[in-house]
VOPAGU-2260 file (C-alpha; in pm, 1 decimal, decimal comma):
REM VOPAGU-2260
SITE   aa  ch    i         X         Y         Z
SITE  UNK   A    0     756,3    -934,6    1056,1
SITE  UNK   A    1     837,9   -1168,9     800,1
SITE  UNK   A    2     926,9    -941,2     423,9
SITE  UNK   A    3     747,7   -1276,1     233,2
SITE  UNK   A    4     406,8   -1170,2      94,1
SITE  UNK   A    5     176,0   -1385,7    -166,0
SITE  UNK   A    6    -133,6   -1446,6      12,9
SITE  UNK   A    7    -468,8   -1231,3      55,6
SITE  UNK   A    8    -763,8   -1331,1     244,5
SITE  UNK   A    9   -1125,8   -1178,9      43,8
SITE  UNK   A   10   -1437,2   -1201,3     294,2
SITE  UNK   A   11   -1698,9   -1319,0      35,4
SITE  UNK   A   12   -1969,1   -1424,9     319,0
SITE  UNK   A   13   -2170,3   -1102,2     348,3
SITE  UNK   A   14   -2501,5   -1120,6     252,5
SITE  UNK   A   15   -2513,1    -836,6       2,4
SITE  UNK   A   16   -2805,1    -608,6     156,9
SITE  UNK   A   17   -2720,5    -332,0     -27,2
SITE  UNK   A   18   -2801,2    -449,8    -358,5
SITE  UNK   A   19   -3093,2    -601,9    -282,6
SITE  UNK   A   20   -3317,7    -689,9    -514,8
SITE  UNK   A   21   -3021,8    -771,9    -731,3
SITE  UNK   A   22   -2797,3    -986,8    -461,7
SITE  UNK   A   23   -3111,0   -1216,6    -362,8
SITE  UNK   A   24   -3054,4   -1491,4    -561,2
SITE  UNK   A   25   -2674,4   -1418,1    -691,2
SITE  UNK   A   26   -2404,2   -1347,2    -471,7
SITE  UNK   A   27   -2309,8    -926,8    -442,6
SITE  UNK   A   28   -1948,9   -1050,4    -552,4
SITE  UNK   A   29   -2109,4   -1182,6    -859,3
SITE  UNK   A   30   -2275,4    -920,6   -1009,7
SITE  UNK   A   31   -2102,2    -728,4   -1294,3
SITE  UNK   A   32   -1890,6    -437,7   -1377,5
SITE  UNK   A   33   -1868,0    -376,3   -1715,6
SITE  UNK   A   34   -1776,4    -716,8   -1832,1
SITE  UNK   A   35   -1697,0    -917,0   -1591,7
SITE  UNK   A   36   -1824,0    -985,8   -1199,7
SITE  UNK   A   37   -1651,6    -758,4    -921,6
SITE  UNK   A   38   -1498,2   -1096,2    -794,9
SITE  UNK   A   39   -1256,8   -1090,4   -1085,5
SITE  UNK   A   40   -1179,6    -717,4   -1090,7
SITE  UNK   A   41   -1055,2    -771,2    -702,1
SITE  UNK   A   42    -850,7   -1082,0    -791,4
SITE  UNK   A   43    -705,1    -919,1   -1066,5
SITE  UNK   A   44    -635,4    -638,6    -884,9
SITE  UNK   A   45    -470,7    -896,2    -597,6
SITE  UNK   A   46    -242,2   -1063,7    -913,6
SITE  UNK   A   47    -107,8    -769,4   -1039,1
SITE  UNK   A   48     -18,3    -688,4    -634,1
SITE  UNK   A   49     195,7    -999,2    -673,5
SITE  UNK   A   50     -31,6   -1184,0    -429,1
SITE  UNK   A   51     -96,5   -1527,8    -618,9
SITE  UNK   A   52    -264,5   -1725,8    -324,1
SITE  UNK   A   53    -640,3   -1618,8    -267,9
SITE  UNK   A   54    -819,2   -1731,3      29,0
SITE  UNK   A   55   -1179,7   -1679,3     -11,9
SITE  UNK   A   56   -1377,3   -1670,1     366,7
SITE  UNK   A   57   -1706,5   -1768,0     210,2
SITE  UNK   A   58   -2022,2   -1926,7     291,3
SITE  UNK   A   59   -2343,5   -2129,2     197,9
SITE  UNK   A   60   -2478,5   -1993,2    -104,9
SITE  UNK   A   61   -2169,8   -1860,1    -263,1
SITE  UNK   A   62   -2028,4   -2171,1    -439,9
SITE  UNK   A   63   -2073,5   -1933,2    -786,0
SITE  UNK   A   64   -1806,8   -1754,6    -656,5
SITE  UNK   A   65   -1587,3   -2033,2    -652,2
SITE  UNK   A   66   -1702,6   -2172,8    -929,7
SITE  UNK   A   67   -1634,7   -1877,9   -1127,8
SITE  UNK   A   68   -1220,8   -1918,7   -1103,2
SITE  UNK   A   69   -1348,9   -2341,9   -1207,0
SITE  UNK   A   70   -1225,2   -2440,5   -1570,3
SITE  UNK   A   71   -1536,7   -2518,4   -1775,8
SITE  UNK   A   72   -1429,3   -2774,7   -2066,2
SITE  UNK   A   73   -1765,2   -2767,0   -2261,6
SITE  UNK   A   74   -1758,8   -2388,0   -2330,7
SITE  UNK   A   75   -1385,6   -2378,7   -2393,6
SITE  UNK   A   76   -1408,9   -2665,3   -2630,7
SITE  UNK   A   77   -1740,0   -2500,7   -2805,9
SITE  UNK   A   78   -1520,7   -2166,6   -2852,3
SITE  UNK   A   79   -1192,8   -2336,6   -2967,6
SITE  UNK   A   80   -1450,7   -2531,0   -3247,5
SITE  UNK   A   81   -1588,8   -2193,9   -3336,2
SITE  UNK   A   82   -1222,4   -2055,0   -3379,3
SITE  UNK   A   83   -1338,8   -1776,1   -3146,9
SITE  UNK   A   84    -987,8   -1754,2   -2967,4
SITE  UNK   A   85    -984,4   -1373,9   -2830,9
SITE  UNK   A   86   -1286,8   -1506,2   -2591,2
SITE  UNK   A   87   -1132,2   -1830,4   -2517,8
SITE  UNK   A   88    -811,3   -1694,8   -2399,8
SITE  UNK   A   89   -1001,2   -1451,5   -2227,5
SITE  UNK   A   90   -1195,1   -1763,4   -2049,4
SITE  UNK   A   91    -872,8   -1842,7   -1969,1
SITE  UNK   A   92    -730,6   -1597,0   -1784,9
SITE  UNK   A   93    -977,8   -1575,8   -1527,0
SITE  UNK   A   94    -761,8   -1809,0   -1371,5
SITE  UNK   A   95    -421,8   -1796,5   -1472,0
SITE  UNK   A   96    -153,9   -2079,9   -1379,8
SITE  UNK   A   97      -4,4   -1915,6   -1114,4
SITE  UNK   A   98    -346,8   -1850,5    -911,6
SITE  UNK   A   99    -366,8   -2040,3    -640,9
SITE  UNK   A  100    -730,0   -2031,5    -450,0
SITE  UNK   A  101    -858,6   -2170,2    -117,8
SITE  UNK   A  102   -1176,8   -2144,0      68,7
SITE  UNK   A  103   -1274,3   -2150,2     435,4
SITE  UNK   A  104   -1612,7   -2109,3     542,6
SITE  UNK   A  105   -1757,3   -1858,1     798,0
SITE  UNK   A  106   -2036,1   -2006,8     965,1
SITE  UNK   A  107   -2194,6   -1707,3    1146,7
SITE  UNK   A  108   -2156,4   -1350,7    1069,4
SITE  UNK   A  109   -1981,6   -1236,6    1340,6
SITE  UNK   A  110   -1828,8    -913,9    1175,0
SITE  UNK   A  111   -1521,8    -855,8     976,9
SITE  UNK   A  112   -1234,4    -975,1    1192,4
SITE  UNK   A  113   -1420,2   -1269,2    1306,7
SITE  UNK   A  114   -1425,4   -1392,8     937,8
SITE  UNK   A  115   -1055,0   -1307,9     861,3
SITE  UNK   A  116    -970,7   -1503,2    1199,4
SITE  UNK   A  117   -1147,8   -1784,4    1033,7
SITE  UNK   A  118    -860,3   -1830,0     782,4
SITE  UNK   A  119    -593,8   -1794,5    1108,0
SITE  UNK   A  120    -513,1   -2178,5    1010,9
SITE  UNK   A  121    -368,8   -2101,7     688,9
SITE  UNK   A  122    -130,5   -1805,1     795,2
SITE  UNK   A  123     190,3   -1841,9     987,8
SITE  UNK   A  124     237,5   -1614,1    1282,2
SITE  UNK   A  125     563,0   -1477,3    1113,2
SITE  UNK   A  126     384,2   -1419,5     794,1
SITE  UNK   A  127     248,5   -1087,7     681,4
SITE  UNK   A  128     -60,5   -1166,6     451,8
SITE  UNK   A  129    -332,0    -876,7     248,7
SITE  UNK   A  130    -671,9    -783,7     313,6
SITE  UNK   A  131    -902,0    -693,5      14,3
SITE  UNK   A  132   -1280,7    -608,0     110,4
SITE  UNK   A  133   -1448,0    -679,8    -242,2
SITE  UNK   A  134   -1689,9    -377,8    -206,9
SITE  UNK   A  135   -1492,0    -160,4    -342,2
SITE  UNK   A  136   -1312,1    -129,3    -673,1
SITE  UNK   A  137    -975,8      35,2    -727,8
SITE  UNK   A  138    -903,8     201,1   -1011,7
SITE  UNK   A  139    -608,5     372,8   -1130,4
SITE  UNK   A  140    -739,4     755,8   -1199,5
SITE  UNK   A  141    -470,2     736,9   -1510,4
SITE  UNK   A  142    -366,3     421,4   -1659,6
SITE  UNK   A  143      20,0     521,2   -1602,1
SITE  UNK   A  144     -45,0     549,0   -1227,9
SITE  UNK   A  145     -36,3     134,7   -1189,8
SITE  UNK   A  146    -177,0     -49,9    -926,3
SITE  UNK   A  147    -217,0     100,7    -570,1
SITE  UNK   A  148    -228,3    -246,3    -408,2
SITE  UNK   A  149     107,0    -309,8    -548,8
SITE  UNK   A  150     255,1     -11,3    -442,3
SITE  UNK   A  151     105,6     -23,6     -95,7
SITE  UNK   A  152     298,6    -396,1     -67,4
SITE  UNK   A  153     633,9    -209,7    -211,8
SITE  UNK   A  154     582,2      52,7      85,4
SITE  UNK   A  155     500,6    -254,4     312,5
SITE  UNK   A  156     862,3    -414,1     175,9
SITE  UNK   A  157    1053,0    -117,0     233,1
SITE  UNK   A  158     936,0     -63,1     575,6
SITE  UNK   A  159     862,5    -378,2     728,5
SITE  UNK   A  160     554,8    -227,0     888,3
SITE  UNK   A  161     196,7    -324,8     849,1
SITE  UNK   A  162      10,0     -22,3     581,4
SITE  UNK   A  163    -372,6      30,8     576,9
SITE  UNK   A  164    -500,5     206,0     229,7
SITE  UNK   A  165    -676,2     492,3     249,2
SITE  UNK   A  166    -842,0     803,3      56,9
SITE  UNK   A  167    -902,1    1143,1     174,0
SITE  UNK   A  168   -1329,3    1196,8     200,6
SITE  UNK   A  169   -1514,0    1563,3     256,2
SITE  UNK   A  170   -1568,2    1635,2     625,4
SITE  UNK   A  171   -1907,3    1575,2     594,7
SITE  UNK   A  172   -1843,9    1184,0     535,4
SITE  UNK   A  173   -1606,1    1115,0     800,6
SITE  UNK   A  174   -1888,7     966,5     998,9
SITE  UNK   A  175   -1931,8     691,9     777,0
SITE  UNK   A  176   -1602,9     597,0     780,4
SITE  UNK   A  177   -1347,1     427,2     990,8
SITE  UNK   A  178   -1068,3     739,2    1048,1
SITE  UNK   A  179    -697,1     736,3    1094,9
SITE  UNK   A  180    -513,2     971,3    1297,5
SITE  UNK   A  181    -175,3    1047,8    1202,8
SITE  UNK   A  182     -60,8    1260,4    1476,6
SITE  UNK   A  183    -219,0    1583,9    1218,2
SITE  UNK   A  184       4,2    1453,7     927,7
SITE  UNK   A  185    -101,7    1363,7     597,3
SITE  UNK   A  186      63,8    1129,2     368,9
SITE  UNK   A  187     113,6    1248,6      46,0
SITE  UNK   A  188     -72,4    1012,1    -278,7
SITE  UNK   A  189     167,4     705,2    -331,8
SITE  UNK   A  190     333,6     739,1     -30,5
SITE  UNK   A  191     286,0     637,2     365,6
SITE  UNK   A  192     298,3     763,6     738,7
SITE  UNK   A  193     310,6     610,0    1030,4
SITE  UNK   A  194     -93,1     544,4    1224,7
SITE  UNK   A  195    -135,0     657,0    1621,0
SITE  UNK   A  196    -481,9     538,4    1643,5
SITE  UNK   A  197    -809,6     484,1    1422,7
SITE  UNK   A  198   -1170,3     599,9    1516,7
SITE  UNK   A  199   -1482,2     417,4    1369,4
SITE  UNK   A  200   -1729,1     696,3    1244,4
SITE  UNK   A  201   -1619,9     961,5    1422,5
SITE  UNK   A  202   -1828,2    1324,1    1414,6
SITE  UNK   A  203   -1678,4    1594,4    1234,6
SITE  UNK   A  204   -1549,0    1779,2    1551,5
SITE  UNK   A  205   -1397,0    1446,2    1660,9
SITE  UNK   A  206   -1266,8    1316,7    1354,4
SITE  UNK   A  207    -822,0    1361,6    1382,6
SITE  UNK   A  208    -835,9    1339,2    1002,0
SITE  UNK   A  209   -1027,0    1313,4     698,8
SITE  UNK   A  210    -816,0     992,2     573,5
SITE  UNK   A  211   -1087,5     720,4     561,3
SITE  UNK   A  212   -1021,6     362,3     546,3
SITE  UNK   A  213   -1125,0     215,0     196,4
SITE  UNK   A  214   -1074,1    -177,3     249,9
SITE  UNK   A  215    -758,0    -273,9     134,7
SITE  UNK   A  216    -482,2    -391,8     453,7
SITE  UNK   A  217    -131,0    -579,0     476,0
SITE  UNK   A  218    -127,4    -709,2     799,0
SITE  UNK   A  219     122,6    -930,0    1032,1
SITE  UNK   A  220      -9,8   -1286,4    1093,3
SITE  UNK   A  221      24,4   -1210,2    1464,2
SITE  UNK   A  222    -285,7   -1048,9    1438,2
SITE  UNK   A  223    -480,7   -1301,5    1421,2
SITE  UNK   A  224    -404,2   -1375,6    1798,0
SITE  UNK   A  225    -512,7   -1065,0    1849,6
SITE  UNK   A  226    -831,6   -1140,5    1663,5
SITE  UNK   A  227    -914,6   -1447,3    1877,8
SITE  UNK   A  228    -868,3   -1230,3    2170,0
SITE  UNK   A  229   -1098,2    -983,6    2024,1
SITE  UNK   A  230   -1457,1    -888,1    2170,7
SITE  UNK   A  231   -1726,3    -807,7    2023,5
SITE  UNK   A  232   -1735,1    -402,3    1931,5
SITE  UNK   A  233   -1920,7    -167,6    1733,3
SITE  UNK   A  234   -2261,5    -338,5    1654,7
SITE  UNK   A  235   -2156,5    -675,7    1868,8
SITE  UNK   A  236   -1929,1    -794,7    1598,5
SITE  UNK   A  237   -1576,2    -876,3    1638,5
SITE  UNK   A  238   -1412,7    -545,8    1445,8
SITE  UNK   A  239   -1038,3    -580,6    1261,6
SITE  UNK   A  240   -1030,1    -195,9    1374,5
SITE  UNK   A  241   -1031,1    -335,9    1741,2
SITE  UNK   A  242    -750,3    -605,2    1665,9
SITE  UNK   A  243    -543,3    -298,0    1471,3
SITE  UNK   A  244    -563,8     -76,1    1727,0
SITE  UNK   A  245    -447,3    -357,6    1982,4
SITE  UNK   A  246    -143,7    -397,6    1748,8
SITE  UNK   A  247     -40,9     -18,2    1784,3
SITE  UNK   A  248     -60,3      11,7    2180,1
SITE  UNK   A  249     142,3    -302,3    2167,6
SITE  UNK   A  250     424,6     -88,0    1956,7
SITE  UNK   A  251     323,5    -275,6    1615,1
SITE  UNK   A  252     386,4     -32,0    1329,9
SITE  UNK   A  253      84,9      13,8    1156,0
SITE  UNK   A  254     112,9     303,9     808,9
SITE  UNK   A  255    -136,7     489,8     596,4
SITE  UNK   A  256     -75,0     467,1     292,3
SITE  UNK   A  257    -259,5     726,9      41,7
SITE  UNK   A  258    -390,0     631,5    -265,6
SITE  UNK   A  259    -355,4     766,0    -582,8
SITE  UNK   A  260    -622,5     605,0    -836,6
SITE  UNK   A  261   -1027,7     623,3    -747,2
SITE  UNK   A  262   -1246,5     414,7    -570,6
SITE  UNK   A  263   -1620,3     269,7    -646,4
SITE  UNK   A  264   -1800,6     141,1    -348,4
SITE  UNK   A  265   -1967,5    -113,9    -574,7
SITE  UNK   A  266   -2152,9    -249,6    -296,2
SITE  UNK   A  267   -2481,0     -37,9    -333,7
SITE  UNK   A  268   -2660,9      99,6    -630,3
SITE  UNK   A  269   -2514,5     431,2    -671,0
SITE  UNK   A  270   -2165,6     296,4    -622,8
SITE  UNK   A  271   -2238,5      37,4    -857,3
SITE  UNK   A  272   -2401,4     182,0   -1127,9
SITE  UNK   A  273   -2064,4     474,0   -1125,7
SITE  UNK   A  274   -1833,1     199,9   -1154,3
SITE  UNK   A  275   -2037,7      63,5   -1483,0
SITE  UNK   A  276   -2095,6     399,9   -1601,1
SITE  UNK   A  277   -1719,4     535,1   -1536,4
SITE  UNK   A  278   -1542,8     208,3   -1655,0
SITE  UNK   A  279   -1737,0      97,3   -1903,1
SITE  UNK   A  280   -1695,2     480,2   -2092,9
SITE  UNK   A  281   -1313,3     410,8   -2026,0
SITE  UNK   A  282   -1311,5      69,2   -2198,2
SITE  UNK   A  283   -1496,8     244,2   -2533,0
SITE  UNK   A  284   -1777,5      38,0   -2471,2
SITE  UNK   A  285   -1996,0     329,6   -2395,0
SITE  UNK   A  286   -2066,7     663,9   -2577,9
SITE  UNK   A  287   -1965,9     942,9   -2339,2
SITE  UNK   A  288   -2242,0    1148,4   -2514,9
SITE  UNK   A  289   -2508,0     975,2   -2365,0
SITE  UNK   A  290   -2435,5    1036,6   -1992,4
């Protein structure tokens, strides 16, 4: 596996049911927490990773997206007349120099590994690239605790072996997660053990752990082979679990690594509206007395 890492493919094609009404007419990556859309937070989150090259697996519909991480001349110029520089540099750092964005389209929705195979051109087989599902937020649960996508690619770098993020959920969850068994070990926060298998939604009395998978992967590009090789799974879509699992029988090491910060699945209300609520108290722009 190759120890060079800067890219991250971001499936942006879903159709946002969740947060319907709201996603109808803008796309669920759109829509924003605190003060800016979830879109950002995530390739934020990817730059401070050290992963500079974005590739975006979008869709019709979605060019906002896209056109979000787009200079825009006639509001910068309107600011810089105004003198109002703090939100002009903050225009500007949306998209920093050293961002470097692609897109490829998905044209059906043929499940999560389906659209990361659609991006197969732009990865070298030798060449490990990230996964970020932009659902879900994560946060650092203390601001000294840094990036968990950062660390997860310093575990990858030390151990040459492909690391899949994940959080530890009540027992009564587990069946609405994707589950990794670690042969009855548990990786301590920050740090990573190596996967024997993953189960998709297991029951309770079936689940070999409560470690659920929360969205964020570093992967080898030889995986997309096994992606194109792939059938259709759980709801007849064409599951990255499937193509995962395929790399550990074939002796692929594949890691857990725990987080330490929080999560917000920001891709229905509840979620949503916690990440707002949490975040937005954090950045003082809310008065904790009134929640």
């Amino acid at each position: 596996m190759s120890a060079g890492l800067n890219k991250v493919i971001i499936p942006v094609a879903g159709l946002g049911t969740r947060l319907l009404p709201i996603s109808k007419s803008i796309p669920k990556e759109m829509v924003p927490v605190v003060d800016r859309p979830l879109i950002q937070h995530v390739v934020e989150e990817a730059l401070a990773a050290g992963l500079n090259e974005i590739i975006l697996v979008t869709r019709g519909g979605k060019s906002a997206v896209e056109d979000h991480f787009d200079s825009h001349y006639e509001i910068e110029a309107e600011l810089e007349r105004k003198g109002k520089t703090a939100l002009l540099e903050a225009l500007r750092e949306i998209a920093p120099p050293e961002l470097k964005m692609t897109s490829v389209r998905q044209g059906r929705a043929l499940g999560l590994g389906h659209a990361i195979h659609c991006a197969a051109h732009l990865i070298r087989p030798d060449e490990a690239f990230a996964v970020i599902l932009p659902d879900v937020l994560v946060k650092p649960q203390v601001s000294d605790l840094g990036c968990d996508l950062k660390a997860m690619v310093a575990a990858f770098q030390s151990q040459q072996a492909a690391q899949i993020m994940v959080e530890q959920v009540p027992l009564e969850r587990v069946d609405q997660y994707g589950i990794v068994d670690c042969s009855g070990a548990e990786p301590a926060a920050g740090e990573c053990l190596p996967i024997k298998g993953l189960v998709e939604k297991p029951t309770r009395d079936q689940a070999p752990s409560r470690l659920s998978v929360i969205g964020r992967y570093i992967l080898p590009g030889a995986i997309m082979q096994y992606l194109a090789e792939t059938r259709p799974g759980a709801g007849g879509e064409i599951q990255l679990t499937d193509a995962i699992a395929d790399l550990i029988r074939q002796g692929d090491a594949v890691h857990a690594f725990r987080m330490r910060g929080r999560t917000f699945d920001c891709g229905h209300i509840p979620g949503w509206l916690q990440a707002n609520t949490v975040l937005g108290r954090e950045a003082g722009l809310l008065e904790s007395d009134l929640y």
